[in-house]
N, C-alpha and C positions, 0 to 999 in steps of 0.2 A: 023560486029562489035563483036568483043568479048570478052566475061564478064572474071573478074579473080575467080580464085577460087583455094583456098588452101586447099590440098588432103595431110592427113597422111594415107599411102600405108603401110599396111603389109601384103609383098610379098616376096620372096623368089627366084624367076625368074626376072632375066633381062628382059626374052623374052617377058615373061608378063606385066610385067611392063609399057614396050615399047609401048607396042600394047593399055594398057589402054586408056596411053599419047595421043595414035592415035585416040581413040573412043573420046575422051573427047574433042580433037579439032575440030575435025570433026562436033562435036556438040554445036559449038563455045563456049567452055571454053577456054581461056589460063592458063592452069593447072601448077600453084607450087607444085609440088609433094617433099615430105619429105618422105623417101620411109625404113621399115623397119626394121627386118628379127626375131627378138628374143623379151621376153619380157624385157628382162633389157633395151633394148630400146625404146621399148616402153613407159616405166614407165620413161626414161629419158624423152624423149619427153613431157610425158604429164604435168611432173614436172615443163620443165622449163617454163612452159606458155606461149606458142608457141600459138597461134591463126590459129586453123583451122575450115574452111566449113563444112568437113564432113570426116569419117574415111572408106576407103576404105580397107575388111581387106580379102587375103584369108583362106578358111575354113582350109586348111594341111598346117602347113609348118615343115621341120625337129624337131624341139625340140620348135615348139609352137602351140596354134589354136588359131581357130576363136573363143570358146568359153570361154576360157582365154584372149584375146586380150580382148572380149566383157565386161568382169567381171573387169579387170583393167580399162575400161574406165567409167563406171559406178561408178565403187567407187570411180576414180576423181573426178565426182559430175558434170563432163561436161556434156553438153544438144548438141552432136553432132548426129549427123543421122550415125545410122553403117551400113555398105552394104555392105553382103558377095558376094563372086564371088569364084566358084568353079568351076573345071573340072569335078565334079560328086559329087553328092548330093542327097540321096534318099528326100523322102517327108518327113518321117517322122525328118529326119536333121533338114530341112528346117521350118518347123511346131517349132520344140522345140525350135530351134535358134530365131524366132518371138517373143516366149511364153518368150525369156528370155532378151528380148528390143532391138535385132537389126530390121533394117527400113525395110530391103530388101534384097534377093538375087538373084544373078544372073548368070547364067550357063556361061561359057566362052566360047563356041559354039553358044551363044542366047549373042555375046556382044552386040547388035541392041538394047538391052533393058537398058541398061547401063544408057547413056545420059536421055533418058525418066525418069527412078528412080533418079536418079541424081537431074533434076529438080525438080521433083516433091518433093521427100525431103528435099529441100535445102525451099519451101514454105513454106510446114508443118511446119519446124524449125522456120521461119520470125512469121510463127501464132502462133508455141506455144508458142513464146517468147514476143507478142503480149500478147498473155492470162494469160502468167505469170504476167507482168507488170499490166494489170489491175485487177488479182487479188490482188496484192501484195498490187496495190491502194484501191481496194475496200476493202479490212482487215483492212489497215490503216483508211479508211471513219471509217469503221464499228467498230472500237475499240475507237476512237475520237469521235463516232456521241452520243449527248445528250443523245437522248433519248434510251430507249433499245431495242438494234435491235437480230433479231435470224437469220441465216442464216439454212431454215431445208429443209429436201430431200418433194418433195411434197406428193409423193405417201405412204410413211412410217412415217411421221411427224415427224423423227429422227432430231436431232440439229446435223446439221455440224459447225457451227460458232455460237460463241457468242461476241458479242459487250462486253466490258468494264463495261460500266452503267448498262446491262442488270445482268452481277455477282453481280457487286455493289449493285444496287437499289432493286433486284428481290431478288434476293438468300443471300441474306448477303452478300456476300465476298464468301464463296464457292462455288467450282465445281461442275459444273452437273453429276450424276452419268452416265456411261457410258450405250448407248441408250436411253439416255431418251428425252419424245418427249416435244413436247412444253407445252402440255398440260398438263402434266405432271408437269411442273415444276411454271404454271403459270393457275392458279384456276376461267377460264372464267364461268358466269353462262351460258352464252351462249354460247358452243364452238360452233357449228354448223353454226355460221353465217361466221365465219374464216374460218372451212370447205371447208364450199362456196364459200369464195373468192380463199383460194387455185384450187379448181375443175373446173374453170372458168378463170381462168388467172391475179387474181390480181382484186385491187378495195381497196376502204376503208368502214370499219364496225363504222360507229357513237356513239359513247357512250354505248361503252361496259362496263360493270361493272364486274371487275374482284375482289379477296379475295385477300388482303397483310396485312401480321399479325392479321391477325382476322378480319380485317376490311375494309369492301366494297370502292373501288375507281372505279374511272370512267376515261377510255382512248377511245381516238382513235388509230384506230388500222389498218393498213396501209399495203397492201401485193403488193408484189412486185415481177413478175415473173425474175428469173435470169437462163439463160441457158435452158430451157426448163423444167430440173428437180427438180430445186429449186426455194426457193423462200426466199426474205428478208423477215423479218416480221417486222415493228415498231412500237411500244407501245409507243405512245404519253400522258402520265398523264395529264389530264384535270382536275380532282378531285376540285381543289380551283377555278379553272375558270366554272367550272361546277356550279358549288353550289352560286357561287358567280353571275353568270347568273341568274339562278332559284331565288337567292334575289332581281335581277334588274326588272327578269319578271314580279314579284309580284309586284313593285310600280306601282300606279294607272299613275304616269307623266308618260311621257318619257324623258327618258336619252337619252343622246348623249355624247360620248367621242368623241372629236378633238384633231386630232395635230398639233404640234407647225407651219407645212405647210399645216394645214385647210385641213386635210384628218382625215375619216373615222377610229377612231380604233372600238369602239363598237356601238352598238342601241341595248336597249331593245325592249321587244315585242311591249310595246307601244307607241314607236319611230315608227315600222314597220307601224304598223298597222294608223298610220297618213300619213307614207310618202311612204308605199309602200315598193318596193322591195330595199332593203342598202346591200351592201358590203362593204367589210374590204376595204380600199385604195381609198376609190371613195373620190371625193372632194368636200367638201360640206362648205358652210356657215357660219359662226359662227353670220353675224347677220339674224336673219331668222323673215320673215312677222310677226305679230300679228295675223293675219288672216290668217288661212289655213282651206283650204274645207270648207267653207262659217263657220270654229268655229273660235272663240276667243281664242289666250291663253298670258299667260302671263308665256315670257322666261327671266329665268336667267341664268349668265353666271358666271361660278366661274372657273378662270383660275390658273392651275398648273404646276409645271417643274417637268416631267420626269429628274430623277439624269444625269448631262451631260449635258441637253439642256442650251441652251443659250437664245432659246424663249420660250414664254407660250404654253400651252398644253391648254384645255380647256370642264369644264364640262357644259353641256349645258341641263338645265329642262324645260319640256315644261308643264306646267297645265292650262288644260281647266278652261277657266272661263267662260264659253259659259253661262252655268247656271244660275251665279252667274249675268250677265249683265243680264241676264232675267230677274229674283227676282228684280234687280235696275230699269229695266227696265218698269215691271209692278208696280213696289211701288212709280215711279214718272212720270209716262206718262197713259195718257189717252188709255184705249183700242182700242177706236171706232177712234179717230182720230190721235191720234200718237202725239200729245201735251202734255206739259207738264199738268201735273194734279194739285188741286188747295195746295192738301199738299206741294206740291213742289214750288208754287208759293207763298203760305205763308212764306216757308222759304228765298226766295229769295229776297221778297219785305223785311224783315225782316232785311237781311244783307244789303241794296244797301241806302246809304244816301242823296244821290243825283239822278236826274235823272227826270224821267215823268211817268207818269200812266194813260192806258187809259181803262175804261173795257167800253163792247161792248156789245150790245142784241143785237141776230137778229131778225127783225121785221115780223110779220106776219108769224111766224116759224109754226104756231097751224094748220092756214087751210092747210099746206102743208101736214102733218100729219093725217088731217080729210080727204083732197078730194085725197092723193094720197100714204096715206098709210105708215107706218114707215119704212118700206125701203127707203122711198123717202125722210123720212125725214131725215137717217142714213145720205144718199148719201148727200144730203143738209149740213148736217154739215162738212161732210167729205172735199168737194166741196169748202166751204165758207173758212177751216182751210187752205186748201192748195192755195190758193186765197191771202190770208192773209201773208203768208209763203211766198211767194215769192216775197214780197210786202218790207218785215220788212228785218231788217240787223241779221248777226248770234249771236252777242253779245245779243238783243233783244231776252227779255223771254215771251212767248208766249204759255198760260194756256188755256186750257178749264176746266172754275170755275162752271161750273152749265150744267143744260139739253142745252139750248141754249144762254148761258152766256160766254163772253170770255175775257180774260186781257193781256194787255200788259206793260208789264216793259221795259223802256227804260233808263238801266243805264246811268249816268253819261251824260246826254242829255238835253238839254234846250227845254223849252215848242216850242219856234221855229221850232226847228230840228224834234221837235215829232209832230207837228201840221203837218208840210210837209209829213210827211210820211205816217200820219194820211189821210190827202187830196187823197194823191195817193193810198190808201187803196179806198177813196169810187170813184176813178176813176176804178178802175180797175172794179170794182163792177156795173160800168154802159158800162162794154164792154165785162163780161162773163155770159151772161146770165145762167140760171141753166134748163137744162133739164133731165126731166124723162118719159120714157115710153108715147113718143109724144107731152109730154107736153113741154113748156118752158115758163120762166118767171122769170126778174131780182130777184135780192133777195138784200135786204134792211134791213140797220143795224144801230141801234142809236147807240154813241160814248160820253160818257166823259173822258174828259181829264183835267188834272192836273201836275202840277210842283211838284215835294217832294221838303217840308221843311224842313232845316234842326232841328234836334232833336224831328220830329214830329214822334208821334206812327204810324204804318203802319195802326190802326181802323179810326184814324183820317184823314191819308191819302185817302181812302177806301170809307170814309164818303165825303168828297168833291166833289170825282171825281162819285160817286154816285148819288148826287145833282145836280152834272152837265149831266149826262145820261138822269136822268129825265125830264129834261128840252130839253132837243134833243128830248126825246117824246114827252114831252106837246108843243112843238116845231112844230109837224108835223112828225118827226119820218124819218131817210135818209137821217142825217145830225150830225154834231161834236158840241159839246160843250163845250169848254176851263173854267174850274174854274179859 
């Protein structure tokens, strides 16, 4: 099979000519050859924009050369491969002809080398024209792209290229003086850490703090190996996302930014440090537990539109209140048994108009205390509270009012409903017995109980069903007594 390929020949010889035609087929081209002899033809040729492969040109011909062929086709501005071919050619011809842009030559007694140059230049052409194109691209990136970019030699830190923004934002609007390096024109306190990325192949330098008009900003700074010898550089300004971080770090909550598809734009530190490791894009939540890592917080949600959006965006605060249900915590429950305490139960008996009241001694509480020690008697209370607890409904307030005194509020409940509940309080109590340290033995509790009147004082209350306890002891003691 063979390839086409179109040859402007300046040659002089038919015979030659001929004989090219013959190499080149041989070497499977089908050769369009445009063949010819002076330069006013030449410069015809190249005028009329003919579309050729490559110039094949010999070095003598009567009233022109190959060094004048070579010098008109270069000031065309065309990118073709030149390839001299001569009968005789010293080195140093040959040498200076290279030096002055032709691809190759080749001796016409050595035509065997012809076809080989031939291909092989016709490649170089497809790559350089390859590397034109994406430079041509990468200038256009580079003069478009945002932020300011340098294109400089690695080893001389000379600016070959500069980005658009990088005149703009950097330098004012003026041009860089001729040689000058980057650093030169751009006041890193740290240069050495860029350095280092150029000596190494690339990487980016985190919050670099460079000088613009007097006054310190903060970039990233981004190196990029191009071609082996160069490298991009680009200066990413951070400066207002910098500082404005450093403000989120400092609050004691954590923030969270959400977007409008419930991804990740920011966390502060104290976002991190609750949930661990967050990137930018991850997708997360916007209703998030009360509970996380055994803390309490309490999250708010204040949702916003980024300009454009059609959904909410959303900021999301998270503050520990871990402490704060502490402090609640211990100012309305008993330490030792986890009950409501009796300030808490005055409040409560205080608010409820209706309902039942029954307070509670446990009996024979002392000798437990004498023969088996206040540990036993902790456990005992602890023991009888949870007893109790699982007995009563959750609505039901449930106080430890004294050393071993205890009350129950049964909102909005008729002496019935509280007497039954009352009964299964002292059933339970005749099938858990209380042991400690080998010992075991029931544990027995007097009980009065009462109905709230309405418009009655809660002392008044308090007083009845007190009257009625006493009597469950003067009773025998291990038993309920309804006022």
């Amino acid at each position: 099979m063979t390839e086409p390929l179109r040859v402007l020949l300046i040659e002089d010889s038919e015979r030659d000519a001929a004989r090219l035609s013959m190499e080149l087929r041989r070497g499977g081209y089908a050769a369009e050859i445009t063949r010819v002899e002076t330069g006013p033809r030449l410069r015809e040729e190249l005028l009329r924009g003919a579309t050729f492969d490559l110039v094949i040109c010999d070095y003598v011909l009567p009233a022109f050369s190959a060094p004048e062929a070579l010098t008109m086709v270069r000031e065309a501005g065309i990118d073709l491969p030149f390839i001299v071919v001569s009968g005789a050619i010293g080195e140093d011809i040959a040498v200076e002809m290279m030096r002055s842009g032709a691809h190759d030559y080749v001796l016409k007694e050595k035509m065997a080398r012809l076809v080989p140059a031939v291909g092989r230049e016709l490649k170089e052409k497809i790559e350089r024209s390859a590397r034109r194109e994406a430079e041509t691209l990468f200038q256009a990136i580079l003069r478009t792209s945002p932020h300011p970019s340098a294109v400089i030699d690695r080893n001389s830190g000379h600016i070959v290229h500069l980005s658009d923004s990088f005149i703009n934002r950097l330098l004012g609007r003026r041009e860089p003086s001729p040689n000058a390096t980057l650093f030169d024109l751009v006041h890193f306190t740290t240069p050495e850490r860029i350095t280092q990325l150029l000596g190494r192949g690339g990487g980016t330098a985190l919050y670099m703090v460079y000088v613009l008009d007097e006054q310190n900003r903060v970039a990233n700074v981004r190196v990029d190996v191009v071609q082996t010898s160069y490298a991009n550089v680009v200066i990413e300004d951070i400066t207002e996302q910098h500082y404005l971080k450093a403000a989120f770090d400092a609050v004691a909550d954590a923030v969270l930014v959400i977007s409008s598809t419930d991804t990740l734009l920011y966390a502060n530190r104290a976002a991190e440090e609750i949930f661990g490791a967050l990137y930018f894009g991850m997708t997360i939540s916007r209703e998030l537990p009360a509970r996380i890592n055994d803390q309490s917080y309490e999250v708010r949600t204040t949702p916003f539109r980024f300009a454009g959006e059609t959904h909410s965006s959303a900021v999301l605060t998270l503050r520990n209140v871990s402490e704060q249900e502490e402090l609640l915590e211990a100012s309305t429950h008993d330490p030792l048994t986890g009950l409501y305490n009796v300030r808490y139960f005055e409040e409560a008996l205080s608010n409820h108009g209706s309902g039942a009241l029954a307070m509670i001694d446990l009996d024979f509480f002392k000798p437990i205390n004498d023969e088996l020690g206040h540990a036993a008697g902790d456990r005992a209370l602890i023991g009888f509270a949870n007893l109790i607890r699982n007995v009563i409904r959750p609505s039901d307030v449930f106080a430890r009012v004294g050393g071993d005194e205890f009350a129950i509020l049964f909102p909005d409940t008729t002496i019935e409903d509280a007497g039954r509940i009352v009964a299964r309080m002292y059933e339970s109590l005749q099938h858990a017995p209380f042991r400690y340290d080998g010992s075991e033995r029931l544990l027995s509790a007097s009980c009065g109980l009462a109905a709230l009147r309405a418009g009655e004082l809660p002392e008044e209350a308090k007083r009845r069903v007190d009257e009625a306890l006493y009597a469950a002891k003067r009773g025998g003691r291990g038993q309920y007594v309804i006022a």
